[in-house]
Backbone as CSV, one residue per row, in Angstrom:
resi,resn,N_x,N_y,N_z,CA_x,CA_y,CA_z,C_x,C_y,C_z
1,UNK,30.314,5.412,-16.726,30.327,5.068,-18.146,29.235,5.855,-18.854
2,UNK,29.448,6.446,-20.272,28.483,7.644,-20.452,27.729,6.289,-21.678
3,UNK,26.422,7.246,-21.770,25.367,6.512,-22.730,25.908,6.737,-24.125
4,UNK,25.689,5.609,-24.361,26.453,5.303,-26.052,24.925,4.944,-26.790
5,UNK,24.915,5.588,-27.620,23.476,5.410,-28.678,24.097,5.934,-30.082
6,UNK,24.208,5.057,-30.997,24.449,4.839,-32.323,23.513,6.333,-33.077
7,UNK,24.425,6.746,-34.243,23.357,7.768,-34.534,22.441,7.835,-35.602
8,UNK,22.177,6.362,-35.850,20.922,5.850,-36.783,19.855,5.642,-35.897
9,UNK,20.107,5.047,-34.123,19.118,4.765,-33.644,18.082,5.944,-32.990
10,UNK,17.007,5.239,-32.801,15.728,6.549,-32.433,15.344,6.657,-31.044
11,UNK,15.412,7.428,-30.661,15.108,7.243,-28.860,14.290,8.842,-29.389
12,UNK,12.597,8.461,-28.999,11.768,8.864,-28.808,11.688,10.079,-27.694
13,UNK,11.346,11.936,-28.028,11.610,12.395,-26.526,10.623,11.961,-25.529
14,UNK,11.198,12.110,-24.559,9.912,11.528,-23.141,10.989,10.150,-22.608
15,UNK,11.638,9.540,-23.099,12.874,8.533,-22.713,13.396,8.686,-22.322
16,UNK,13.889,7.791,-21.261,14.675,7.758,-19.999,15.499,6.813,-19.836
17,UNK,16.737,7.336,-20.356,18.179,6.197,-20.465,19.006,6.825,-19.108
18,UNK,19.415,5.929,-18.217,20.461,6.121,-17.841,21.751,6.187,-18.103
19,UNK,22.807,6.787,-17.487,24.021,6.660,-18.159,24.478,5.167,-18.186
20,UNK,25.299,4.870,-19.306,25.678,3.620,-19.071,25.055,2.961,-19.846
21,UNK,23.532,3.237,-20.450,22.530,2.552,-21.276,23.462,2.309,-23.091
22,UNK,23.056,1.256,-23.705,23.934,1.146,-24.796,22.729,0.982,-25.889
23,UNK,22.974,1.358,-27.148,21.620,1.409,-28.224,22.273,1.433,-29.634
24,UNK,21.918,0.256,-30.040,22.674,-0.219,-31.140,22.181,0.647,-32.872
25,UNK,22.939,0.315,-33.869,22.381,0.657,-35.074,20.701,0.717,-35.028
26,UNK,20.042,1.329,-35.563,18.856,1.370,-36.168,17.731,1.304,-35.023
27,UNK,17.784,0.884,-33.615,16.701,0.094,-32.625,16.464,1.475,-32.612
28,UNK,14.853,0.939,-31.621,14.174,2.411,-31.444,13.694,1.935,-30.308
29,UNK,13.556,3.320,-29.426,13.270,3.410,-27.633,11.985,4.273,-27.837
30,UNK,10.645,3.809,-27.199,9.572,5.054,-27.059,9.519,5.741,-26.269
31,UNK,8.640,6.623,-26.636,8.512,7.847,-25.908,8.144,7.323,-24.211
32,UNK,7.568,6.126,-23.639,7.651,5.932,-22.329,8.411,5.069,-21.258
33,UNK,9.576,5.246,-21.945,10.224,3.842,-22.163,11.168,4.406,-20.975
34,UNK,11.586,3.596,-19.933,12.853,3.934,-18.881,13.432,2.539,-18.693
35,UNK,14.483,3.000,-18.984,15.772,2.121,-19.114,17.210,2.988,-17.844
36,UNK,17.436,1.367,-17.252,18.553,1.756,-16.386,19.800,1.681,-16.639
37,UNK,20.968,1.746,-15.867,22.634,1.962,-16.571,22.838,0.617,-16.663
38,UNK,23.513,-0.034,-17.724,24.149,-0.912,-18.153,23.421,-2.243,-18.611
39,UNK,22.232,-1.757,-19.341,21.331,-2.344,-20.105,21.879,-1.977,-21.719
40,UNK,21.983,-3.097,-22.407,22.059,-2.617,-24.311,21.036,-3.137,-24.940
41,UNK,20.845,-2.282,-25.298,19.754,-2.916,-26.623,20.347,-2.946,-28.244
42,UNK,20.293,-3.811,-28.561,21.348,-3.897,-29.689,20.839,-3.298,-31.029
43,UNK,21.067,-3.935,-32.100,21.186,-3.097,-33.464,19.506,-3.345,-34.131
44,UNK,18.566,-2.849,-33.886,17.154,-3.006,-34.894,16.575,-4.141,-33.574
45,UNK,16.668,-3.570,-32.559,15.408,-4.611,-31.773,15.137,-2.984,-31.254
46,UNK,13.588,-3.357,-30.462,12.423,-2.169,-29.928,12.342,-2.312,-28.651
47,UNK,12.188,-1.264,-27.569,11.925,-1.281,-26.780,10.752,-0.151,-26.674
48,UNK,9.383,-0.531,-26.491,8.537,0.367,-26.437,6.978,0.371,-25.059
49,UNK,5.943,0.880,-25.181,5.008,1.192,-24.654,5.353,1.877,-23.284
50,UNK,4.576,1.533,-21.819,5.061,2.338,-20.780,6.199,1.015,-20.105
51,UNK,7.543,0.634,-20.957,8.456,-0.468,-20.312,9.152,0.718,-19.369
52,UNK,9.311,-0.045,-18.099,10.659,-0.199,-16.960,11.321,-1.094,-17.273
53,UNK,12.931,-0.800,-17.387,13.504,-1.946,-17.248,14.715,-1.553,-16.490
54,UNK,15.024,-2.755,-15.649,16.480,-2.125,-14.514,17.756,-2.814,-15.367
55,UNK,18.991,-2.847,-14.343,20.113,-2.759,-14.841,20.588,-4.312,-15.738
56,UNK,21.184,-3.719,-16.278,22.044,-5.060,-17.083,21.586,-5.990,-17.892
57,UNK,20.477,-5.428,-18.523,19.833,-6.626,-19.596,20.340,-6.131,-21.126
58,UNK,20.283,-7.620,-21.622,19.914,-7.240,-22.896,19.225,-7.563,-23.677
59,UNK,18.951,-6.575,-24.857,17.757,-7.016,-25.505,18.842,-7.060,-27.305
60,UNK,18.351,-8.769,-27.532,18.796,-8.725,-29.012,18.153,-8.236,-30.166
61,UNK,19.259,-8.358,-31.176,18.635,-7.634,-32.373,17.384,-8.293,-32.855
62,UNK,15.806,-7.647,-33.438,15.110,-7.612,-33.905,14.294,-7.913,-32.638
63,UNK,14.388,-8.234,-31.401,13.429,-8.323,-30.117,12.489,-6.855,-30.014
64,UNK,11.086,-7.228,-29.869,10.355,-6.268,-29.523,9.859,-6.317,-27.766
65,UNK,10.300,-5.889,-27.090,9.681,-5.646,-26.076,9.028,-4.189,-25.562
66,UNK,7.768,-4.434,-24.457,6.805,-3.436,-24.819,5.622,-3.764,-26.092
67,UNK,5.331,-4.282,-26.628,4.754,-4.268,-27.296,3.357,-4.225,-26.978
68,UNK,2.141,-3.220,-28.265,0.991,-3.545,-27.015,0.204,-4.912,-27.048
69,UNK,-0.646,-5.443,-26.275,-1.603,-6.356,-26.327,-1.873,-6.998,-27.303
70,UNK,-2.093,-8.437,-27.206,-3.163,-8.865,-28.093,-4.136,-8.945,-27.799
71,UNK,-4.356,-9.023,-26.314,-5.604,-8.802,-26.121,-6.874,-8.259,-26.366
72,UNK,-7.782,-8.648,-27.169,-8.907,-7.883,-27.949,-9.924,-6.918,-26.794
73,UNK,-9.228,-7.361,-25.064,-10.230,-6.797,-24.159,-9.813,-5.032,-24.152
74,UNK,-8.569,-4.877,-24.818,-7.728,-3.812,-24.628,-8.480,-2.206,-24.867
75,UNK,-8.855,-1.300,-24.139,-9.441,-0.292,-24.377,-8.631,1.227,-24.603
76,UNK,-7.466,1.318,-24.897,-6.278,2.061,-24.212,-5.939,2.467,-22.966
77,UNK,-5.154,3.506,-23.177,-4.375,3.943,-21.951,-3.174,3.477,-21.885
78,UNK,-2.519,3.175,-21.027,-0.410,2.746,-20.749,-0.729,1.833,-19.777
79,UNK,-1.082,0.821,-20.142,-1.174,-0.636,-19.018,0.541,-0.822,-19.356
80,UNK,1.132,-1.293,-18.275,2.496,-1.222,-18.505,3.377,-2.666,-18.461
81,UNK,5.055,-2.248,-18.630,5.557,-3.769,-18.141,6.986,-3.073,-17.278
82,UNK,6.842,-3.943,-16.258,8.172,-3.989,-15.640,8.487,-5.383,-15.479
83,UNK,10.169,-4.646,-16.015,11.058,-5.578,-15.974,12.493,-5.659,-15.260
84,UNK,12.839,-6.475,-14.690,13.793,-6.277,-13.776,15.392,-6.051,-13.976
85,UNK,16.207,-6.235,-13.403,17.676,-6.434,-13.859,18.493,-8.476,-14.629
86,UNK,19.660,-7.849,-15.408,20.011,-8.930,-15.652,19.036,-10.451,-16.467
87,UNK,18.131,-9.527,-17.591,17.326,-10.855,-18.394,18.091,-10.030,-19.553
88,UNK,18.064,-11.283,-20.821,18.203,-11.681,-22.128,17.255,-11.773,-22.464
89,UNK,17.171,-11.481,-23.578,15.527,-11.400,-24.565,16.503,-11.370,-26.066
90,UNK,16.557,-12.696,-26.506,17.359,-13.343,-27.759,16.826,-12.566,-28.848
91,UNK,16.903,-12.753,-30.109,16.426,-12.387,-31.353,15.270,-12.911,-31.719
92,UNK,14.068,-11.704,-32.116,13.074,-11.982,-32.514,11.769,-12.718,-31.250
93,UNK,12.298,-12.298,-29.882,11.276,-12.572,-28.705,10.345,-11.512,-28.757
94,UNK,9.327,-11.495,-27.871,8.383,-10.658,-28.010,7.937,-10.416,-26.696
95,UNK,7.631,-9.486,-25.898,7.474,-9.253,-24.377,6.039,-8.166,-24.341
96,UNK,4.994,-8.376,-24.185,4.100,-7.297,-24.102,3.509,-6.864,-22.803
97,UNK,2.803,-5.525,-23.037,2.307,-4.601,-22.032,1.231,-5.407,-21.604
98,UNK,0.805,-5.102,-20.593,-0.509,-5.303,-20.250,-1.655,-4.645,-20.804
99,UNK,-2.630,-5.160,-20.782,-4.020,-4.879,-20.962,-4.590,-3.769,-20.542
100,UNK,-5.253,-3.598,-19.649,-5.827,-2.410,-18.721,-5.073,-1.617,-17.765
101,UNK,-5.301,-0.370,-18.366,-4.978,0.879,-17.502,-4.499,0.068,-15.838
102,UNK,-3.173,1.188,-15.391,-3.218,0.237,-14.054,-2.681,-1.050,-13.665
103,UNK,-2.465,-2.268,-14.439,-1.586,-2.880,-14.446,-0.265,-3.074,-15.174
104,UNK,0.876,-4.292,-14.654,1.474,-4.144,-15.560,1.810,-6.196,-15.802
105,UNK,2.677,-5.871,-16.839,3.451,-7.474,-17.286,4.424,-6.902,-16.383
106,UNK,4.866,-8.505,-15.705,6.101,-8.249,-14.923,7.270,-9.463,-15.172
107,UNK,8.560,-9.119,-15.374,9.368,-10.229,-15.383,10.753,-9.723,-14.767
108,UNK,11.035,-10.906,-13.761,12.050,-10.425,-12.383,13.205,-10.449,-13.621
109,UNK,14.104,-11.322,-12.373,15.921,-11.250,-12.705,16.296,-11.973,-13.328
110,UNK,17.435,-11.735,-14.208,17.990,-13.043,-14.375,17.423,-14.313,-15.277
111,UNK,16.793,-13.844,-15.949,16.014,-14.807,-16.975,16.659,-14.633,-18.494
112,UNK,16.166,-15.737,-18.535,16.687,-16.082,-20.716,16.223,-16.374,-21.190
113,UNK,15.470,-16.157,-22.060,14.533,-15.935,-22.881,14.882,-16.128,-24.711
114,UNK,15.033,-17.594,-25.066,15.381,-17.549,-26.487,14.607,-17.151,-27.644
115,UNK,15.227,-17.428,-28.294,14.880,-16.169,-29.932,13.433,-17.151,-30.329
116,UNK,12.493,-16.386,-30.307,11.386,-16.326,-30.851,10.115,-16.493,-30.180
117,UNK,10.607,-16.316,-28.787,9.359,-17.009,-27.901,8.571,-15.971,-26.540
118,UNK,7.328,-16.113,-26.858,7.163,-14.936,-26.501,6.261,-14.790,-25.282
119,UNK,6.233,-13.578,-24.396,5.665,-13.005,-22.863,4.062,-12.361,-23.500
120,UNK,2.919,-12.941,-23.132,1.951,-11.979,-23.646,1.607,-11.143,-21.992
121,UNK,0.580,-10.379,-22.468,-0.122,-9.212,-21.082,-0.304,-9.993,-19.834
122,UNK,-0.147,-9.637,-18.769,-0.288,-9.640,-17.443,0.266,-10.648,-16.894
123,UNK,1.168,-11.701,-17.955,1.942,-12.330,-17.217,2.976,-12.061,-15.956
124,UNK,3.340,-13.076,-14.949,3.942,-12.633,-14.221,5.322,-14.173,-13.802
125,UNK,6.469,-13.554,-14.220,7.371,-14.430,-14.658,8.240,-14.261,-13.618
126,UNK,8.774,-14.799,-12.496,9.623,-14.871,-11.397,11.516,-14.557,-11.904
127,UNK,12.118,-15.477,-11.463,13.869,-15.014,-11.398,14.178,-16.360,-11.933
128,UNK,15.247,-15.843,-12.392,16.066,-17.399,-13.214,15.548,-18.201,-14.147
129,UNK,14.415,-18.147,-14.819,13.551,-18.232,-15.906,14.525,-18.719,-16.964
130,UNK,14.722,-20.265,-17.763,15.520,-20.832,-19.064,14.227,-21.269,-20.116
131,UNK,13.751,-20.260,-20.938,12.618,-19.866,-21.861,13.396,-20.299,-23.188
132,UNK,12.781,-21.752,-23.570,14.068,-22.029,-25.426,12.936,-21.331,-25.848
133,UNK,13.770,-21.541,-27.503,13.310,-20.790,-28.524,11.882,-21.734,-28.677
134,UNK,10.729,-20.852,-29.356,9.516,-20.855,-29.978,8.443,-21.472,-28.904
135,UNK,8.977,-20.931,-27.643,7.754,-20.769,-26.647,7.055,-19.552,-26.398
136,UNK,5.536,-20.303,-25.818,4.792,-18.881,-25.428,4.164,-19.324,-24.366
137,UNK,3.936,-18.086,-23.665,3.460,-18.121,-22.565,2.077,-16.999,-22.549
138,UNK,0.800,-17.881,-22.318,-0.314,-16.958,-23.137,-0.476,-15.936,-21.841
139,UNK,-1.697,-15.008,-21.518,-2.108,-13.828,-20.923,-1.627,-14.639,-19.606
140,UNK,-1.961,-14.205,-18.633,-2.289,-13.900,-17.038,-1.294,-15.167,-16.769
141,UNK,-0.186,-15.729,-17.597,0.445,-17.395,-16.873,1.253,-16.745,-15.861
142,UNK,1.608,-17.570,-14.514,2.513,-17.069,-13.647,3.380,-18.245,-13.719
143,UNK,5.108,-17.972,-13.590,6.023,-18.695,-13.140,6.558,-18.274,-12.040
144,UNK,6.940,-19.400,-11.336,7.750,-18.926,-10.322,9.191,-18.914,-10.846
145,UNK,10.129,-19.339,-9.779,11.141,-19.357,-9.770,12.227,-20.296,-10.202
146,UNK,13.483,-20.580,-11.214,13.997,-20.992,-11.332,13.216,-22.199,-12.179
147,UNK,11.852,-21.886,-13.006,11.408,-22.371,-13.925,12.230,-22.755,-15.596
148,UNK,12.425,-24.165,-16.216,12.370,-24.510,-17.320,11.423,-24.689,-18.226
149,UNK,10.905,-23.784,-19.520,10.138,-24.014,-20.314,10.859,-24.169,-21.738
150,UNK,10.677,-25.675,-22.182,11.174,-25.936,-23.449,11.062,-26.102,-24.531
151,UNK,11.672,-26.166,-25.476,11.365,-25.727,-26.695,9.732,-25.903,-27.301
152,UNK,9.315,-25.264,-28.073,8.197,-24.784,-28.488,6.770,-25.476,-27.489
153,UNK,7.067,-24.828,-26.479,5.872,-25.468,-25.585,4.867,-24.257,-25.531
154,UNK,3.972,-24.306,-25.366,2.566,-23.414,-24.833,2.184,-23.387,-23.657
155,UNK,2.162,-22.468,-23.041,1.254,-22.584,-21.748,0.056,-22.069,-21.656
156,UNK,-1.334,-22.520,-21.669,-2.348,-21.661,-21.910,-2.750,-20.322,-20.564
157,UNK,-3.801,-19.462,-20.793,-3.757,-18.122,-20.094,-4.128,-18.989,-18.732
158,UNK,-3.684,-18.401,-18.020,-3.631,-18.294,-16.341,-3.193,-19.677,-15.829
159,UNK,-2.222,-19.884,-16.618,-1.885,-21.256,-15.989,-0.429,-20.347,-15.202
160,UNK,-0.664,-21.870,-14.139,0.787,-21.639,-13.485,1.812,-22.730,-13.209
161,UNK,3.065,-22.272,-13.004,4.050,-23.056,-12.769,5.151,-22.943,-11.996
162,UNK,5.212,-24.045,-10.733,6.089,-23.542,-9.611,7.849,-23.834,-9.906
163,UNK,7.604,-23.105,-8.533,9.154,-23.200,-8.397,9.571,-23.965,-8.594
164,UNK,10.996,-24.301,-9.767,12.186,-25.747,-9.659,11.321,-26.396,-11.132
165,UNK,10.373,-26.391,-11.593,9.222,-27.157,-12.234,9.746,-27.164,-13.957
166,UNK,9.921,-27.987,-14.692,10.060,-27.803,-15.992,9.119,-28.522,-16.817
167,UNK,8.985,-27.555,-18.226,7.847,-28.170,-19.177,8.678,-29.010,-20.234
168,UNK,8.532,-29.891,-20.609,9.616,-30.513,-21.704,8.891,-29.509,-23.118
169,UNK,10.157,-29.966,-23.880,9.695,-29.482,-25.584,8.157,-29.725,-26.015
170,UNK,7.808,-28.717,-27.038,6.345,-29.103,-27.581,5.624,-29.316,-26.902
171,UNK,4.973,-29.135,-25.617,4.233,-29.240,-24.263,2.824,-28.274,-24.633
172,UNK,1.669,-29.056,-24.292,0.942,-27.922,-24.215,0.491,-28.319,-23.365
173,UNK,0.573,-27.032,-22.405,0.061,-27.012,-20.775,-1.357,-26.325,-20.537
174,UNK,-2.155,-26.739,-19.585,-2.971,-26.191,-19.665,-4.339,-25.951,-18.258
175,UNK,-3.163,-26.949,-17.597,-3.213,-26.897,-16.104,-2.230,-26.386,-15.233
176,UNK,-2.059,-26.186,-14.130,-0.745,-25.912,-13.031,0.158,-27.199,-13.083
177,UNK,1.107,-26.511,-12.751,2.618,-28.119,-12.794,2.994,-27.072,-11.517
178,UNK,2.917,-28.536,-10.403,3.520,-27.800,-9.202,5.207,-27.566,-9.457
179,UNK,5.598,-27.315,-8.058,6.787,-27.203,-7.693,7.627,-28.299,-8.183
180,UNK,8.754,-28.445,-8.430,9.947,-29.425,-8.034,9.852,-30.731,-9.393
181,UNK,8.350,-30.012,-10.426,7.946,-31.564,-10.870,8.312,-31.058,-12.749
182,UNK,8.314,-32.292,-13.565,8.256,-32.119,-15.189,6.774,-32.622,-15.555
183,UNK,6.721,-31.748,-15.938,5.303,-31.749,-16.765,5.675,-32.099,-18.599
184,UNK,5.133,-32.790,-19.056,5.588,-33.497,-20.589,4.325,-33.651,-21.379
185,UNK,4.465,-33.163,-22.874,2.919,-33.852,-23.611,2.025,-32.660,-23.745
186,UNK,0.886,-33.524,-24.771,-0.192,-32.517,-24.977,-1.537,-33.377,-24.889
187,UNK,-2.018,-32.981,-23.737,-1.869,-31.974,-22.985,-0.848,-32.490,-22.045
188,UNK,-0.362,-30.968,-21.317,0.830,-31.651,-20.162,0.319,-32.508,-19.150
189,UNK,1.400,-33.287,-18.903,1.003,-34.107,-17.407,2.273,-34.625,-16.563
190,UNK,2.415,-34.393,-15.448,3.354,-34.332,-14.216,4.029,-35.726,-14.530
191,UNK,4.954,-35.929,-15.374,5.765,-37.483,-15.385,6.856,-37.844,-14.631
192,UNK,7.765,-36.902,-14.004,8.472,-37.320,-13.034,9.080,-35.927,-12.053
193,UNK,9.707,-36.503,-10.996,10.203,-35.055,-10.289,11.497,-33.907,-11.315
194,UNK,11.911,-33.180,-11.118,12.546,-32.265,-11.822,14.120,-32.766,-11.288
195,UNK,14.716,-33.983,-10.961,15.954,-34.460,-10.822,17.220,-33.705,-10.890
196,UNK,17.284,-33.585,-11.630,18.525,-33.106,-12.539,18.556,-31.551,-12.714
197,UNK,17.416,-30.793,-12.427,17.215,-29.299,-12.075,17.375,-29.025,-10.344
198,UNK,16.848,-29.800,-9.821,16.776,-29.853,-8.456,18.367,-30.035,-8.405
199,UNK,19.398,-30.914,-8.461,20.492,-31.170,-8.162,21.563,-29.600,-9.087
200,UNK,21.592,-29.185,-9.746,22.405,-28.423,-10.182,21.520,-27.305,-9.525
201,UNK,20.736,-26.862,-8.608,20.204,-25.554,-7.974,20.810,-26.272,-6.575
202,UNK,21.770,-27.154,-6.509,22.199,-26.944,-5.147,21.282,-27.894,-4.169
203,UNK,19.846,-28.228,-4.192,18.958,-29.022,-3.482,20.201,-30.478,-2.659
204,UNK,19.993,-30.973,-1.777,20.695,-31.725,-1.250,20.127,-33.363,-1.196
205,UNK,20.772,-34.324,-1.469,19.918,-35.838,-2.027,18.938,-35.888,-0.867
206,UNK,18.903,-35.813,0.267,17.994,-35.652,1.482,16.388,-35.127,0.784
207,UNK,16.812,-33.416,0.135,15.887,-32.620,-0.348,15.054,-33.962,-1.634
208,UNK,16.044,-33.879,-2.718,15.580,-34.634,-3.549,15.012,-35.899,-3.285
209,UNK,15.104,-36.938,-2.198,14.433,-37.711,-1.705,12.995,-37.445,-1.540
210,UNK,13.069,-36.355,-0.769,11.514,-36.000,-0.163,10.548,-35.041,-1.503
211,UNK,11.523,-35.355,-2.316,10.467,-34.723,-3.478,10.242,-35.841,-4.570
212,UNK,10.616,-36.542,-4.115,10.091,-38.257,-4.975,9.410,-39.129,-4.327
213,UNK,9.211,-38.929,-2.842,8.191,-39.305,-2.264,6.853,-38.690,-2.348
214,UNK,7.156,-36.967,-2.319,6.437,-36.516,-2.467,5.638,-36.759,-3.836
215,UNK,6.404,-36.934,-4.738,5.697,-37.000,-6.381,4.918,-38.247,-6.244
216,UNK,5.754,-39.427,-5.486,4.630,-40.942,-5.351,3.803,-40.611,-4.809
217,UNK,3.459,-40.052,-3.333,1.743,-39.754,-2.748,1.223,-38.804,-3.760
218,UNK,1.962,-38.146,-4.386,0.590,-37.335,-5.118,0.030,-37.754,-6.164
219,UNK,0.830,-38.448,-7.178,0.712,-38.639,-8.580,0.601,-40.789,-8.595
220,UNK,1.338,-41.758,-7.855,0.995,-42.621,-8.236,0.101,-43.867,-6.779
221,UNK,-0.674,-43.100,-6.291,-1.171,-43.798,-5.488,-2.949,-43.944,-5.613
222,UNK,-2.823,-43.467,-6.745,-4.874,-43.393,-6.723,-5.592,-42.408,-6.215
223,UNK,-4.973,-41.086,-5.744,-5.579,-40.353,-4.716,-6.090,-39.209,-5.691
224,UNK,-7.617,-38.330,-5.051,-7.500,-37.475,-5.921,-6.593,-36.509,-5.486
225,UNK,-6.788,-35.224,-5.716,-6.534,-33.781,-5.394,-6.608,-33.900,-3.501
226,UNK,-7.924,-34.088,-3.031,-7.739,-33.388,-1.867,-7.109,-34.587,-0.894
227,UNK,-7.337,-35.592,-1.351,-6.908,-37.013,-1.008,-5.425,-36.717,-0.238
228,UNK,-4.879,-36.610,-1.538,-3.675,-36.478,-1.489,-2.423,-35.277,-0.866
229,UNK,-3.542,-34.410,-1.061,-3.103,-33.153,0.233,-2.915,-33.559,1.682
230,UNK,-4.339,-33.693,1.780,-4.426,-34.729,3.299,-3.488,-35.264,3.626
231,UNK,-3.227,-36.451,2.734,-2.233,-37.218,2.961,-0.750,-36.707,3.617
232,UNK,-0.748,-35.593,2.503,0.562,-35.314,2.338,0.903,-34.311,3.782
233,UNK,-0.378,-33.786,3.999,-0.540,-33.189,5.294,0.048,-33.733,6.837
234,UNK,-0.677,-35.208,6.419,-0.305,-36.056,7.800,0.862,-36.918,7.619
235,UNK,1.629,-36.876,6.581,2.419,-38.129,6.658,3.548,-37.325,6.941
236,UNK,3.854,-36.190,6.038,5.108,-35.474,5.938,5.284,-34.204,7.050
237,UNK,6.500,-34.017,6.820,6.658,-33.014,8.047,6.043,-31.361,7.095
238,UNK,5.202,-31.005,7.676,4.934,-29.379,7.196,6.058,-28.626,7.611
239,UNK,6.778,-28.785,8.493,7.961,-27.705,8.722,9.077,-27.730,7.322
240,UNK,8.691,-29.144,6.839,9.704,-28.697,5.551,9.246,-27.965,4.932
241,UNK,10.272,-27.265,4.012,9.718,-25.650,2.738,9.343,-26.313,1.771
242,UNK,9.870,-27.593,1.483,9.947,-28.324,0.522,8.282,-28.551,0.496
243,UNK,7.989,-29.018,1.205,6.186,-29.748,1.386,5.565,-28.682,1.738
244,UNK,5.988,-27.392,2.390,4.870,-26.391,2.312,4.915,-25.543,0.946
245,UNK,6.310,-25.519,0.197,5.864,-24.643,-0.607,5.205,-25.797,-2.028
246,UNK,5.126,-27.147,-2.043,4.302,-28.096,-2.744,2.974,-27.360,-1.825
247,UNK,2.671,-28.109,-1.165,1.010,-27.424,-0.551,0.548,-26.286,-0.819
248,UNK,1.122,-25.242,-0.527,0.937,-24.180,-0.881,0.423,-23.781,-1.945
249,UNK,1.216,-24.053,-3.333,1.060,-24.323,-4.795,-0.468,-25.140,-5.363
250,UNK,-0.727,-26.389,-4.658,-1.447,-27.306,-4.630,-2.993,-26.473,-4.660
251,UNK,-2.941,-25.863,-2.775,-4.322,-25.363,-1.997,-4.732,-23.987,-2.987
252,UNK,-3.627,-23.489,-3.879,-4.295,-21.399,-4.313,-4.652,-22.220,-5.968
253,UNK,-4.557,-23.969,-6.438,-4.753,-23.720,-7.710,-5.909,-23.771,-8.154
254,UNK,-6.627,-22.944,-9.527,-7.735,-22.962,-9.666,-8.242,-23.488,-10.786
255,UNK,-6.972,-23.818,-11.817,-6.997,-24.618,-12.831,-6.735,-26.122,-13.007
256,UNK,-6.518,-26.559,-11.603,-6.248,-28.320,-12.027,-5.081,-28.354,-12.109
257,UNK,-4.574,-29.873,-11.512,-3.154,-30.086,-11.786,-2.647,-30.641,-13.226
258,UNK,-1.531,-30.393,-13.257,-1.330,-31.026,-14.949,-0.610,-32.622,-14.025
């Protein structure tokens, strides 16, 4: 399939479209910009700074991705972003570069990303990502996988959030929300297991059992932090993925649980 680019739109020389790449009325591609086959970028959205992006995304009209920093630490150079195959980036989202020379923003597969909500520098955003409209996700936040963040929630810089884990609407987070759990409120705080996400990813009632036990030793028994590791250490089987990849999450956090 040959590259179709509208002949109002601007593709910067130094750009790297594959065949197959689609580029609507008016959008503009920069000069460091590589794009793979069967990605569109539609009519007046940007794709700029040093972006990678692989196959099959799209980017809607008026979306800027690439964009540089807000970061005030920013000194130049092409701190970059890669981005993977198969994400949406709605109307009017915002996706930026990283900060310092040498790194980049990264966001995997398969993510959706609604209109107005935005990726700042050095974030690092996993696969299957459901981002509503008028969220942000500040500097250095990591998601894992198969994360829900909802409508106009915040996550502050270097927070993280595991696998299966959703933030409800208007959330401001500002600690880690493990694995498997909903985090709700401002500030956020862990109110029940992720039910109803866990069951439509396939998890099996067995699975979902042991992640509502798990949520009672951690969250309603009085225990602190390491208390409750312990606990969770000796009571439960570690061979499950389920309880190592909770532990896991738990033992690398450096911001507190929400």
């Amino acid at each position: 399939m040959a590259t179709d680019i509208h002949p109002t739109a601007i593709i910067e020389p130094g750009a790297e479209l594959e065949e197959g790449v689609r580029v609507g009325a008016y959008a503009y591609i920069g000069p460091q910009v590589t794009i793979a086959k069967g990605t569109v970028v539609m009519h007046h959205a940007t794709v700029d700074g040093a972006t990678t992006m692989g196959n099959d995304n799209e980017v809607h009209p008026y979306a800027y991705v690439g964009g540089k920093t807000h970061d005030l630490k920013y000194r130049g150079g092409c701190p970059g972003l890669k981005i993977g195959r198969g994400n949406v980036f709605r109307e009017f989202t915002t996706v930026h570069c990283a900060t310092t020379e040498g790194t980049d923003t990264i966001v995997g597969d398969n993510n959706l990303v609604l209109a107005y909500s935005h990726i700042a520098h050095e974030c690092i955003v996993g696969n299957h990502l459901v981002m509503s409209s008028h969220a942000a996700l500040g500097g250095h936040v990591q998601l894992g996988d198969h994360v829900n963040v909802g409508w106009g929630a915040g996550l502050h810089q270097f927070c993280r959030v595991g696998d299966y884990a959703m933030v409800g609407a208007a959330s401001k987070v500002v600690q880690d929300v493990p694995p498997y759990m909903i985090a709700d409120g401002s500030p956020a705080m862990v109110r029940t297991t992720n039910k109803v996400g866990l069951e439509r990813a396939g998890f099996t009632p067995e699975d979902i059992n042991l992640v509502r036990r798990v949520f009672k030793m951690f969250y309603k028994e009085g225990l602190n932090r390491r208390q409750a590791a312990e606990k969770l250490s000796a009571e439960m089987s570690v061979e499950s993925e389920i309880v190592k990849t909770f532990l896991s999450f738990v033992h690398a956090s450096e911001r507190g649980l929400s």
